[in-house]
C-alpha positions in Angstrom: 173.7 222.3 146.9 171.9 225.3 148.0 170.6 227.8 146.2 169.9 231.1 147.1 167.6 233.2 144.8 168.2 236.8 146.0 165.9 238.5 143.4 163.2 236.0 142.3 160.7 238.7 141.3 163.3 240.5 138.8 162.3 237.4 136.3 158.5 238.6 137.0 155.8 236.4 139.4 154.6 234.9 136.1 157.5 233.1 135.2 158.2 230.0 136.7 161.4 229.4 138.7 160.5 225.9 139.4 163.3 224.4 137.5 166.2 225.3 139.8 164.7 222.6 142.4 165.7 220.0 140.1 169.4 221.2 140.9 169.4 221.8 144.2 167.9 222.9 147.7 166.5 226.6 147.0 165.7 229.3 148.7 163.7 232.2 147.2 163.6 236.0 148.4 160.9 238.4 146.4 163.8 240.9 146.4 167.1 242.0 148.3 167.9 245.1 149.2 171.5 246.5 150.2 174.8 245.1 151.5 173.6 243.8 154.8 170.4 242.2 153.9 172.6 240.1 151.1 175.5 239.0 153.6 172.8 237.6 156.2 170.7 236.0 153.1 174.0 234.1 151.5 175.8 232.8 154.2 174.9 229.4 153.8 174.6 229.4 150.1 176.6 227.3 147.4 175.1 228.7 144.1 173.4 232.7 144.3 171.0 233.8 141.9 171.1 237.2 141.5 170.3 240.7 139.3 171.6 243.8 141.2 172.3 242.4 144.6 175.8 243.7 145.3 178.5 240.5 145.1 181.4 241.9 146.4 184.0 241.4 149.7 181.2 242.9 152.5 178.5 240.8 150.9 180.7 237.8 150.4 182.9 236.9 153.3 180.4 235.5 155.9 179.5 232.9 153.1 182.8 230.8 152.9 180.3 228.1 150.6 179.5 230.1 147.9 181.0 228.4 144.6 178.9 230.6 141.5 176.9 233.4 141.1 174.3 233.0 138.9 173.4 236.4 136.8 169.3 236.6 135.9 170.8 239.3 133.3 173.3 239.7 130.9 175.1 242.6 133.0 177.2 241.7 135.9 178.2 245.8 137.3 177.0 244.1 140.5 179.8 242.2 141.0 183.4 242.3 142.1 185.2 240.3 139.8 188.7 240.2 141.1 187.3 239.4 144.5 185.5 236.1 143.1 188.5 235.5 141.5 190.4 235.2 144.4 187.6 233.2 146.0 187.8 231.0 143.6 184.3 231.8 142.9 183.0 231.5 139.4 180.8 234.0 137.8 178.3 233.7 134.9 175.3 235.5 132.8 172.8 234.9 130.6 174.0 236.4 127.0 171.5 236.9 124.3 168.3 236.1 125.9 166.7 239.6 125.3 168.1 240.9 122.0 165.4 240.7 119.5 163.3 242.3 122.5 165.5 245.2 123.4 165.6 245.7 119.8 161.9 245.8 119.4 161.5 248.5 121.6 164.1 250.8 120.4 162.0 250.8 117.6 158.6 251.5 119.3 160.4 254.5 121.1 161.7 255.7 117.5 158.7 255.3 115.7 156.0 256.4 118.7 158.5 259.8 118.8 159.0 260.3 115.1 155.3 259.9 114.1 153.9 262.2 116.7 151.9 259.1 117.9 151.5 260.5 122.0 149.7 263.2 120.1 147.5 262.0 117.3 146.4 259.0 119.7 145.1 262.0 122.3 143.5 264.0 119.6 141.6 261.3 118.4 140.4 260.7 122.4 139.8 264.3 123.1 136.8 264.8 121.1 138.7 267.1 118.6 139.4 264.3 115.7 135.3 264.0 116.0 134.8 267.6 116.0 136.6 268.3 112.7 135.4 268.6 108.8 137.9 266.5 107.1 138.9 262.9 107.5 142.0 263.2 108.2 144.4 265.5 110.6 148.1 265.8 110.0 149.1 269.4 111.8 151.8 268.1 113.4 154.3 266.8 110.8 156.2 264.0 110.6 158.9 262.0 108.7 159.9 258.6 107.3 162.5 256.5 108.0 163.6 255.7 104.6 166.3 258.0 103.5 167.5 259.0 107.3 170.5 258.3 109.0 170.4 255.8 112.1 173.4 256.0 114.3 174.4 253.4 116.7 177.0 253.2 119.8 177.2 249.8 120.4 177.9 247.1 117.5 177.5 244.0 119.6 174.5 241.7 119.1 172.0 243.7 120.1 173.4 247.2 118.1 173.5 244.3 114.9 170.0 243.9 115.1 169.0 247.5 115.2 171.3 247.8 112.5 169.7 245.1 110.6 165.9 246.7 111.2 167.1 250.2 110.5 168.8 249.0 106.8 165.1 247.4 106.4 162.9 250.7 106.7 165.9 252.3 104.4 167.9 253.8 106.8 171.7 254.5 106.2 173.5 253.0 109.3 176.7 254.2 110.9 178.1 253.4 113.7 180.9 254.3 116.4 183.2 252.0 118.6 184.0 253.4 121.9 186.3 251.1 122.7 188.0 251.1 118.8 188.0 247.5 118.9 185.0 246.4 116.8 185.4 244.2 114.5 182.1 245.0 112.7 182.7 245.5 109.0 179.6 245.8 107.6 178.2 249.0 107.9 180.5 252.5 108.3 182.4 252.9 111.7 182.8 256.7 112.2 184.3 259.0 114.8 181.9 260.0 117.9 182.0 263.9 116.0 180.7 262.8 112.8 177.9 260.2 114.4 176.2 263.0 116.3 176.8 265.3 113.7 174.9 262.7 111.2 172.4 260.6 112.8 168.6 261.5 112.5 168.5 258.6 114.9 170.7 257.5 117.6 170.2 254.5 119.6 172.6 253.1 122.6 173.5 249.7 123.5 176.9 250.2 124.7 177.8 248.4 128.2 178.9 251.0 130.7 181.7 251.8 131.5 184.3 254.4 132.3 184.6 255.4 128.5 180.9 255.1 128.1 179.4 257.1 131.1 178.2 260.1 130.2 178.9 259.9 126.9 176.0 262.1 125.5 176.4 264.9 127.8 175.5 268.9 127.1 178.3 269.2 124.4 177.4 266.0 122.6 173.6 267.2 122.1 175.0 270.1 120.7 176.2 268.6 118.1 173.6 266.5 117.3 170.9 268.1 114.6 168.1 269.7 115.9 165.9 267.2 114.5 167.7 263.9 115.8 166.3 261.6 118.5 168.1 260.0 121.0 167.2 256.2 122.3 168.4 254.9 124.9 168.5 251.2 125.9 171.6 250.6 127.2 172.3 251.6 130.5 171.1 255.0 132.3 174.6 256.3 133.2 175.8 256.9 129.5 173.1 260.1 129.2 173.3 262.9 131.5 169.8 262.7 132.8 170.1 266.8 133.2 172.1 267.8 130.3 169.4 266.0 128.3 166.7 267.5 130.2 168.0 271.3 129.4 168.7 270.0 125.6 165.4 269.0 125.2 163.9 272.7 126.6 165.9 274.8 124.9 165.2 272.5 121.3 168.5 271.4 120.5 167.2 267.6 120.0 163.6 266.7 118.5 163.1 264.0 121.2 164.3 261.0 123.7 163.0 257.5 124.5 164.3 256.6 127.2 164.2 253.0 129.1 166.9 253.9 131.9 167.8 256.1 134.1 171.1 257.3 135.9 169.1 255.8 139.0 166.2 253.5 138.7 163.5 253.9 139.9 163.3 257.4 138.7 164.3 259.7 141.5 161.7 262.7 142.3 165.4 265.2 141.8 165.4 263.8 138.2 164.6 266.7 136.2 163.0 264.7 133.2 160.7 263.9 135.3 159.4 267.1 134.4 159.1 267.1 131.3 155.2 265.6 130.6 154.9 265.9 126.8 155.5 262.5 125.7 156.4 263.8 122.0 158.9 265.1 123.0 160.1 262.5 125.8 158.9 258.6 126.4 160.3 256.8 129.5 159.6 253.5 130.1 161.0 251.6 133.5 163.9 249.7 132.2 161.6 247.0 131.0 163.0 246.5 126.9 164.7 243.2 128.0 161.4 241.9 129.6 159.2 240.2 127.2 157.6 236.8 128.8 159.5 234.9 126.0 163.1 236.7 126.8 162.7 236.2 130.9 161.7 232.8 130.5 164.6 232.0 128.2 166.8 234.1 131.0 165.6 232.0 133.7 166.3 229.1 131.1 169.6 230.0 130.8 170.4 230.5 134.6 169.5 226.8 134.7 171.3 225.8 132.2 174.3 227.9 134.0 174.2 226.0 136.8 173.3 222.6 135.5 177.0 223.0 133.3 178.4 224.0 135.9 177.6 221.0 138.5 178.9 218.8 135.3 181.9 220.6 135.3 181.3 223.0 132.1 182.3 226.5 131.3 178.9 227.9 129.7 178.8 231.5 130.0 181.6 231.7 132.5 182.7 235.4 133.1 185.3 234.6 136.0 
């Protein structure tokens, strides 16, 4: 079979994608950019590999060989699922590879924001730690976690573990289901009003969609307390990149961390891109999910994707 890697880089030059040779002829590209450039790449190509390479009809129909698409993620907005469907071609991700990761940073974000650290690390470098009487400097206040409430949209594994690290500093977790399906029982579900109305923390880890995009926009921020801050790890289009931008001027939220974007890479229009005081706003380029560990155990699983499939298994099949 062969095996087209549209995105190689995406799992990062230091991992090794060696593996997939055992499983077939491959063919690697350092990336793939736009509809065209994947049609003429795939059009001999049994198995793709791919990340945010569009899978759709336009892409799709010069390639009559193609029998799976291979997500190097957990996401699969990239492709048309009904159209595979009626190919016949199957579809499958990597689940679970990242969690403990993504869930690591949400609390770097929270913690770097809430303690001031952008600002105590810098007045320690400037010279004016040095140049003080006393031993210690604290003009900037800030709080503890214990006691606080930490909010989360997003109860899936990856909201779970937040949940779990949040009960351990002595937060008080709710959470909200935008879907009203969760079937999470152990900790408070509330209703979208009374989350932002109570969280001193709320993180995101919602999959978009049409009832999650833009789902803290200008009237949700506010609501939210004046103190709270806002993580996001989930996926860009779920904030209003501007509504956020004029809630965090005028003071109506503490502080964001952000690690995406409504378009990534940032955009030079994006007006928190503005914004250079990192106490009161951290971006990061949508790199939570990219630990060595979790991209070698997402190449990993890619392998092991197409490996069941070639023996006729359904391991994380989507379509």
């Amino acid at each position: 079979m062969k095996i087209v890697l549209l995105e190689r880089n995406s799992a990062g030059t230091d991992i090794s994608v060696e593996c997939f040779r055992k499983l077939g002829e491959v063919i690697a590209y350092p990336n793939t950019v736009g509809i065209n450039q994947v049609a003429e790449r795939v059009k001999e190509a049994d198995i793709i590999v791919c990340n945010k390479s569009p899978m759709c009809e336009e892409s799709l129909k010069d390639a009559p060989n193609v029998k799976l698409i291979c997500e190097l993620a957990t996401g699969f907005d990239n492709c048309d699922l009904e159209y595979c469907k009626s190919r016949g071609i199957q579809v499958r991700n990597v689940v679970d590879y990242s969690t403990g990761m993504v869930a690591q940073h949400t609390f770097t974000l929270a913690l770097a924001l809430s303690q001031k650290l952008p600002y105590y690390d810098n007045y320690v470098k400037s010279g004016a730690y040095g140049a003080q009487d006393r031993f210690s400097n604290f003009d900037i206040p800030f709080y503890e976690l214990e006691g606080k409430t930490w909010g989360i949209v997003g109860m899936g594994n990856i909201g779970r573990r937040v949940a779990g690290l949040a009960k351990a500093f002595g937060c008080k977790v709710i959470f909200h289901s935008i879907t009203g399906k969760s079937s999470c029982t152990e900790y408070p579900q509330v209703d979208k009003e009374t989350l932002l109305r109570e969280s001193d923390f709320l993180s995101l880890h919602c999959p978009l969609s049409d009832l999650s995009r833009n789902f803290i926009d200008g009237k949700a921020l506010q609501i939210m307390k004046k103190s709270a801050i806002l993580i996001n790890v989930a996926r860009g289009p779920v904030v209003n990149n501007r509504d956020l931008y004029e809630a965090l001027v005028a003071g109506e939220i503490q502080a964001a961390g952000l690690d995406v974007l409504e378009k990534e890479p940032i955009e030079a229009d994006n007006p928190l891109s503005r914004i250079q005081d990192s106490n009161r706003l951290i971006i990061t380029p949508h790199l939570a999910w990219a630990s060595v560990e979790a991209r070698t155990r997402c190449v990993q699983g890619v392998y092991e994707n197409i490996k069941a499939f070639q023996n006729g298994e359904d391991r994380c099949r989507v379509v």
